[in-house]
N, C-alpha and C positions, 0 to 999 in steps of 0.2 A: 523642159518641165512639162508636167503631164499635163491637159486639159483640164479646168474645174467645170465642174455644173453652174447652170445659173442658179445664183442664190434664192433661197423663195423669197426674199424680201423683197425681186424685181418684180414675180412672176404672181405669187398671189392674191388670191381678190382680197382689198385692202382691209373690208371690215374684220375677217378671218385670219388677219395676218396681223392686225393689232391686240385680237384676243390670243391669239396661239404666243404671239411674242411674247404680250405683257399680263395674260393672266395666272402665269407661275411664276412670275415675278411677284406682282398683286398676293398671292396665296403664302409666296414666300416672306413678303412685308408683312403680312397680318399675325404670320407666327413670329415675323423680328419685333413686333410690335405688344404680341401678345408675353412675348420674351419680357420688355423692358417693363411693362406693367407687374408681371408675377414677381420679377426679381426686386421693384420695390416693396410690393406689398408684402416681402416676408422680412425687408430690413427693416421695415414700418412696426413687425414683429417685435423686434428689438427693444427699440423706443422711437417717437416722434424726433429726437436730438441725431438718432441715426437716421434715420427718412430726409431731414433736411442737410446734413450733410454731405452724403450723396445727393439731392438736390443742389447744394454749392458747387460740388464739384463738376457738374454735366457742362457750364461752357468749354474747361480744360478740354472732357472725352469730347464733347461736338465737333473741339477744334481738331482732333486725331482723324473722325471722320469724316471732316471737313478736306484734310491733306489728302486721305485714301479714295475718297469720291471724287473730289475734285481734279485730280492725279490720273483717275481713272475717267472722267468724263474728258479728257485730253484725248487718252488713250483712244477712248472709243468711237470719237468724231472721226479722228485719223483715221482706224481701222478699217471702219464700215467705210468710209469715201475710199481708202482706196482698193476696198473688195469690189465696192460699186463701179469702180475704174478700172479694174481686172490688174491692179497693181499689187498681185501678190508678196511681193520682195519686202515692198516698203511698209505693208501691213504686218508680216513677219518682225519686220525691226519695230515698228510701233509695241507688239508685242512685247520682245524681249528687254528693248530699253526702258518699256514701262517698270518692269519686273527688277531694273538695276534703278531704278528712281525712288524706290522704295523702300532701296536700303539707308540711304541717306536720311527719305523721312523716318526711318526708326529710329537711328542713332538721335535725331534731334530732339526727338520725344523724351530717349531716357533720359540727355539731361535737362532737359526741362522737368520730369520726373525725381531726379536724386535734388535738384536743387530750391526748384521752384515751389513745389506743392505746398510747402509751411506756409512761407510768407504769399501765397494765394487766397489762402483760408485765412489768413490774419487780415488780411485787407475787407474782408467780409464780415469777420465775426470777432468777437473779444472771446466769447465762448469757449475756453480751453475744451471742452468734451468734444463738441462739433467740429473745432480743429482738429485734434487727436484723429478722429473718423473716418472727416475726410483727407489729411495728408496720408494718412497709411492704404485706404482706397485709392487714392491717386497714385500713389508709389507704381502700388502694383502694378495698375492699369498703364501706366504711361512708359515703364522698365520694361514691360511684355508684351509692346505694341506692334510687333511685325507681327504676332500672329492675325488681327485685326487688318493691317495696312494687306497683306498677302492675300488673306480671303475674300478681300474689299476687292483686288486686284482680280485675283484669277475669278471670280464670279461677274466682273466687268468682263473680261473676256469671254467667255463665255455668251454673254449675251451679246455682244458687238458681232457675232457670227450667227445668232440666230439660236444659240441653242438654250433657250430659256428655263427649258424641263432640267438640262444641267444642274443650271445657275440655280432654280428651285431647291436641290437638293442639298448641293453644298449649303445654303443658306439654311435649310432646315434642319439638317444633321448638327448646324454649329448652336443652334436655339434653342434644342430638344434637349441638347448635351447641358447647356447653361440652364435651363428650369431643372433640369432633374439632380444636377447637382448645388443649385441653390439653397436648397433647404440642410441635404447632407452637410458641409462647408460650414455655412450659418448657425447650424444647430448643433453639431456633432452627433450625427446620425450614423448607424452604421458602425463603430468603431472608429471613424474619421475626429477629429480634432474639434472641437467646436473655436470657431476662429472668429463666430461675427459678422464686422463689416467687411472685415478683410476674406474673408471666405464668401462673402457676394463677388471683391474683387475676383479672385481666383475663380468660379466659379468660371464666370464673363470671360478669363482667360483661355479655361481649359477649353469652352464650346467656341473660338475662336481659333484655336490649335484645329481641334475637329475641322471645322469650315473651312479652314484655308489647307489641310492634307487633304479633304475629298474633293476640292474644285482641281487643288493639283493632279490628282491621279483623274479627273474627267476630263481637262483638258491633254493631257497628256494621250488619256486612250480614244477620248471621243471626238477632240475638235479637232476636223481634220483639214479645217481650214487654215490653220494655225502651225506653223512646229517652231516650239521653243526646246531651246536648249541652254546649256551654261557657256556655254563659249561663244553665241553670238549675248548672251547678255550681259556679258562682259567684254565687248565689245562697242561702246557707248558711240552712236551718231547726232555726231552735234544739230547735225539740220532737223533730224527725227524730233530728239530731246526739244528742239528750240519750238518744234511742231504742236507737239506733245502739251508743253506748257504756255503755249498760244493763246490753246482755247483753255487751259488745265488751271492757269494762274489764276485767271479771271473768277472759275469757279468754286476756287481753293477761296479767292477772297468772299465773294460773294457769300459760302455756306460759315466762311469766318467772321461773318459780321452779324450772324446768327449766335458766335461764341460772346463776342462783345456787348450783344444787344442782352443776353441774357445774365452776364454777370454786372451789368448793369441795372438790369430791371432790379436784381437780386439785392443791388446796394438799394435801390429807391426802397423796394417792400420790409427789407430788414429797420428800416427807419420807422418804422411802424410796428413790424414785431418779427419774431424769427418765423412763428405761422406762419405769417403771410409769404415767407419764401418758401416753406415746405407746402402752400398751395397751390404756388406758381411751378414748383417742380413736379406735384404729383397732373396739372394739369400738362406739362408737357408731356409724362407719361402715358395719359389718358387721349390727347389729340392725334398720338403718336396711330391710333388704332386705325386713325380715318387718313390723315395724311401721306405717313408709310405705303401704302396701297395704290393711292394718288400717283406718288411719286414713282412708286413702282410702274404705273402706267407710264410716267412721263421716261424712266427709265428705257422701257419696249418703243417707245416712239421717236423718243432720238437716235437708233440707228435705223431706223425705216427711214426719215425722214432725210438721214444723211445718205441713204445709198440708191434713192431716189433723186435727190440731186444730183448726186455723183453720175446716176443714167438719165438724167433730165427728164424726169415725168414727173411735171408740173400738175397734170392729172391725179396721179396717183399720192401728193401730198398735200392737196387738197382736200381728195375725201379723206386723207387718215387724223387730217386737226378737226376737220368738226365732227367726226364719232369719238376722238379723243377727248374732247371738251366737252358733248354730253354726257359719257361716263364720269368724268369728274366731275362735274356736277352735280350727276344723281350722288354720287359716294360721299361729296361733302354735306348735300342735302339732309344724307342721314344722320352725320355727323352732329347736324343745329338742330335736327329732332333729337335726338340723345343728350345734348347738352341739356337741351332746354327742359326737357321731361322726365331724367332720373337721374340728376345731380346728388342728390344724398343717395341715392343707392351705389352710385361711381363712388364718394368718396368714401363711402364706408367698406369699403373694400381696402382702403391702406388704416383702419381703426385711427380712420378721425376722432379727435375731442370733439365736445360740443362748441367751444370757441373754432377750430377748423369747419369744423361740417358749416357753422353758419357765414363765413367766410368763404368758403369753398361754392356753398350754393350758388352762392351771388355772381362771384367770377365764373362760373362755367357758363354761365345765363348770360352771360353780357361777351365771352369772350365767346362764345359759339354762333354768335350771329354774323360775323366777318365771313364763315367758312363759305357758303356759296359762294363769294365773291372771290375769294382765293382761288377759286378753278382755272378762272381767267387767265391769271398769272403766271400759277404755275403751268398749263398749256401752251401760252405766249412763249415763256421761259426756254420750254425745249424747241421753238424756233430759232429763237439765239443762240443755243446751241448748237444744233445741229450744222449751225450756217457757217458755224465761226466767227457769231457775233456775239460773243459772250458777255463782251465790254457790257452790252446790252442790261443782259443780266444781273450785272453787277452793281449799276446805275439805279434799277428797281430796288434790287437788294438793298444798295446801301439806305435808298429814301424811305424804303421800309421802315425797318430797323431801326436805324439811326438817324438820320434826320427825320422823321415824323415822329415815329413811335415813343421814343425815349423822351424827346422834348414833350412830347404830349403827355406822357404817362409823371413828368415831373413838375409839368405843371400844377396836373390834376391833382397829384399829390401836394403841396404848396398849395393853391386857391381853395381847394375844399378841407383838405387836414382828413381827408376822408379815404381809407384804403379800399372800398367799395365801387369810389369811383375812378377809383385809376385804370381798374378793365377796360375801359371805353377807349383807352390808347390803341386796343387791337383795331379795332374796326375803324376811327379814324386813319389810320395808318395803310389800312388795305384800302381804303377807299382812294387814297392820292396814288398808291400806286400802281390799282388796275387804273387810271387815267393813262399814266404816263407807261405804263407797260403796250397798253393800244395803240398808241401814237408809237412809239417804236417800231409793233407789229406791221402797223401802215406803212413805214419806212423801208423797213425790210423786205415786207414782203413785195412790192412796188420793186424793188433796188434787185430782189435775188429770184426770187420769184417766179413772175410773172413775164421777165426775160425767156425764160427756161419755153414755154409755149411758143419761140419763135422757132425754136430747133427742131 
């Protein structure tokens, strides 16, 4: 086998090796993000009965992204540790088995799609319309999910080798494709069909088709760190596979307890009005602008940090979490200025009523004040990753979510009868678990660490 180069994730000065990884990542989130906003704001077009619909249905879609992220942060721990190891072979098969793991979660998805989606929106709504909306949107979305799980995949790829300007692209081509055809779809523009809600589904579909053929043909020509093929992946290794889902389960659950937390909130706020869950959907929309980018950091920083390990410089993952953390920081920062200071300008952008907008003020005001504190977490977060301590993760996630937030936000709904104050569950809920995300951190890093310095 030929010699490879050192990768620059051993060799580069680390502030410059966190922006080159993670800010076409960053750039690439802000257009997925910008994506998920335009494409409510024109089903908002519709009617309000459509906006919350799709509002119902995003725990199902989170759970899809939930399998193909999560699937893919397996993937990419493996990869990077053993690029970082010079373990070519077994990076290859992390690779390819990734790519044969994905077919399974399709299949799952579509019948959870042909069977599930009625009786999902009946458990939420009595609303025959808002049912109708959202099971024909979910249809689609959930039948035509490998395009989604594929692009999710090979743009993990991508980035677990460093090539982030890639990954930027694939992810922008599949975004640019779903806003330009949102309206077409939706409206019957063009000579196209006007279709709706279901023409936002498609829409989502076709810029997902796009995304996952151009990460294919860049991994293909450009990562050459990489070669896949169809006959090592179908070629399934149990030890890779069992690798894979180590750290892959953990985060599959952890991002699925986001699907949970959310179709739950959804039953609390519908108990109060159907509004109140089309302002919890269009805020997740809206957060999506600060946190996506976030994430996309945290995305560039988990395989630095794994293939730093992998070559034991203790040094070098040192400085990349505290420049990691004050980026996140400033970017959430801005996020609680924006909530706090143009909340009816945000929601007038999906043609609030004046019952939403006065509802909507309120929660963006009270729910934006958690985000600084979110930095913590999700930074902490990509140490458990990286380390293969996911479990980690998952223990945050779940106290999150689910034991804090949910019992809080059901309280507050019960003791006050007040839908104003049940925003206040966000920030209760971040606050227990940057606590307990810290003590972790200590744990870990103490245990994985701080070893690494004696080598």
């Amino acid at each position: 086998m030929s010699q490879r180069q050192e990768n620059k994730m051993g060799v580069m000065p680390v502030k410059k090796l966190i922006i080159t990884m993670s800010l076409p990542m960053m750039v690439s989130m802000l257009v997925q993000a910008l994506y998920n906003i335009v494409d409510s704001i024109f089903v908002s077009q519709i009617n309000e009965q459509a906006l919350t619909a799709v509002s119902l249905a995003f725990p199902l879609q989170s759970l899809m992204i939930a399998v193909g992220s999560g699937t893919g942060v397996g993937i990419n721990a493996l990869l990077s540790r053993s690029l970082g190891e010079k373990d070519y072979d077994r990076a290859d098969a992390a690779a390819n088995n990734g790519l044969l793991l994905m077919v399974f979660s399709w299949l799952f998805f579509v019948l959870l799609g042909l069977f599930a989606a009625g009786p999902f929106f009946r458990t939420q709504t009595q609303n025959g319309t808002i049912t109708e909306y959202g099971s024909t949107y979910l249809r689609i979305v959930c039948c035509l999910s490998f395009a989604l799980l594929y692009q999710m995949t090979f743009e993990r790829l991508l980035q677990s080798t460093g090539q982030t300007v890639y990954s930027m692209i694939s992810q922008i081509s599949g975004a640019l494709t779903n806003i330009i055809f949102d309206p077409v779809m939706i409206f019957g523009l063009f000579g196209f069909p006007k279709l709706g809600v279901a023409g936002a589904a498609y829409a989502t579909v076709l810029g997902q088709c796009v995304g996952a053929s151009c990460g294919l043909i860049l991994n293909l020509k450009k990562n050459r760190e990489l070669h896949l093929s169809f006959q090592r992946m179908f070629r399934p290794s149990a030890d890779v596979i069992r690798k894979i889902y180590f750290v892959g389960v953990p985060s599959i659950m952890m991002m699925s307890i986001g699907s949970v937390m959310s179709y739950l909130m959804n039953r609390i706020l519908v108990g109060f009005s159907e509004t109140a869950a089309a302002v919890f959907g269009v805020y997740f929309k809206l957060q999506s602008f600060f946190f996506l980018p976030v994430f996309g950091l945290n995305n560039g920083l988990i395989p630095v940090l794994a293939y730093n390990y992998g070559a034991k410089r203790k040094d070098r993952i040192d400085e990349a979490l505290k420049f990691s953390f004050m980026l996140a920081f400033i970017i959430l920062c801005c996020g609680t200025l924006c909530f706090e200071l143009f909340p009816r300008q945000l929601l007038s952008l999906f043609n609030a009523s004046e019952n939403m907008m006065a509802m909507g003020v309120v929660a963006m005001r009270k729910i934006g004040l958690h985000y600084p504190l979110a930095a913590l977490g999700i930074i902490l977060g990509s140490v458990f990753q990286a380390f293969a301590k996911s479990y980690y993760s998952l223990i945050v996630s779940l106290c999150r979510q689910l034991v804090v937030l949910i019992p809080a936000a059901w309280v507050l709904a019960r003791v006050t009868g007040d839908v104003n104050q049940v925003w206040w569950c966000f920030l209760i809920a971040e606050v227990v678990s940057a606590v307990i995300s810290v003590l972790f951190f200590r744990k870990v890093y103490r245990d994985v660490v701080v070893p690494l310095s004696a080598n």
